[in-house]
C-alpha positions, -999 to +999 in steps of 0.1 A: -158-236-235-180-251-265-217-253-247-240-279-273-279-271-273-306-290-277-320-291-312-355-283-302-344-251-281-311-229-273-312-243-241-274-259-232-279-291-226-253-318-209-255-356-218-274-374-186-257-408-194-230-426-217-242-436-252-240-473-239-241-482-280-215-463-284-192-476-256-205-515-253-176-532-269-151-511-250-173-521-220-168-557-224-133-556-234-127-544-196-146-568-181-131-594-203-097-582-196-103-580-157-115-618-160-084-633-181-058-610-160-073-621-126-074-659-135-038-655-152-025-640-116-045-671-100-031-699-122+009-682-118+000-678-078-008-719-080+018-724-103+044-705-081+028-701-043+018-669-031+039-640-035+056-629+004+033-603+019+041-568+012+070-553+042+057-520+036+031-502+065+003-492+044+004-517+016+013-543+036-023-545+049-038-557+019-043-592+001-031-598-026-060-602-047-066-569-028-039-556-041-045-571-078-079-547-081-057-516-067-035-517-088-063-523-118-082-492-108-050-471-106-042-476-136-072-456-147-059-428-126-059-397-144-058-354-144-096-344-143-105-339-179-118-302-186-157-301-191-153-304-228-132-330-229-154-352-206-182-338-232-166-348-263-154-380-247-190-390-236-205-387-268-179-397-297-154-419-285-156-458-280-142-455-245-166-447-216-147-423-190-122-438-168-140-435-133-169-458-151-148-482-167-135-492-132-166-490-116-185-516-143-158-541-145-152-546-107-189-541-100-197-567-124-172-591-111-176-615-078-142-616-073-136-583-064-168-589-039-150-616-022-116-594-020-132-568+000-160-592+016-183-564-001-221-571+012-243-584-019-260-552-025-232-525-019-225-504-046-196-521-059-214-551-056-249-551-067-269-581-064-277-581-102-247-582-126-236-592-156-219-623-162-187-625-184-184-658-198-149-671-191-139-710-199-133-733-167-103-751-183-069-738-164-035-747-183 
């Protein structure tokens, strides 16, 4: 395992938070992307009614717009990355780590509040959030 110092001492040092720079477009490409997808699945359920509920025992439990933000956070599932990978990841590439792009576009997005009936304030719904601009007009 590669160990990066800092350049004032030969201490090993770990990065204590993304480069948010470094990551920001990235960053609003998944909360942009979690908007349109979510208001595409709304216009086709008005379009075409509501899809039958789930006959299955443990899936069957959820909503579907419950089930819309499962199946956006699993797609994020991955194998733990090895210490440097996570490293290298955090500080070169344009892509924050899967775990925190999840995190960011559902905390920053009512809908997902609502889905859950999340209390204002919880973690995944903090009172303060960012807004994505999305346009009103539906086709």
């Amino acid at each position: 395992m590669s160990t990066a110092y800092s350049v004032h001492s030969r201490e090993p040092t770990t990065p204590q938070c993304l480069n948010g720079e470094n990551t920001q477009g990235e960053n609003i490409a998944d909360n942009g992307g979690i908007h349109s997808a979510f208001r595409a699945y709304q216009v086709h359920k008005n379009l075409n009614g509501p899809d039958a509920q789930l006959n299955e025992r443990v899936l069957g439990q959820f909503s579907h717009d419950q089930l819309f933000f499962l199946n956006f956070g699993q797609v994020w599932c991955q194998m733990d990355e090895t210490p440097d990978q996570y490293f290298r990841q955090i500080m070169v590439d344009p892509h924050s780590p899967a775990n925190y792009r999840v995190f960011g576009a559902i905390q920053n997005f009512p809908a997902f509040r609502s889905a859950f009936n999340c209390p204002v304030g919880a973690t995944y719904s903090p009172e303060k959030h960012c807004d994505v601009w999305v346009p009103k007009k539906t086709p």
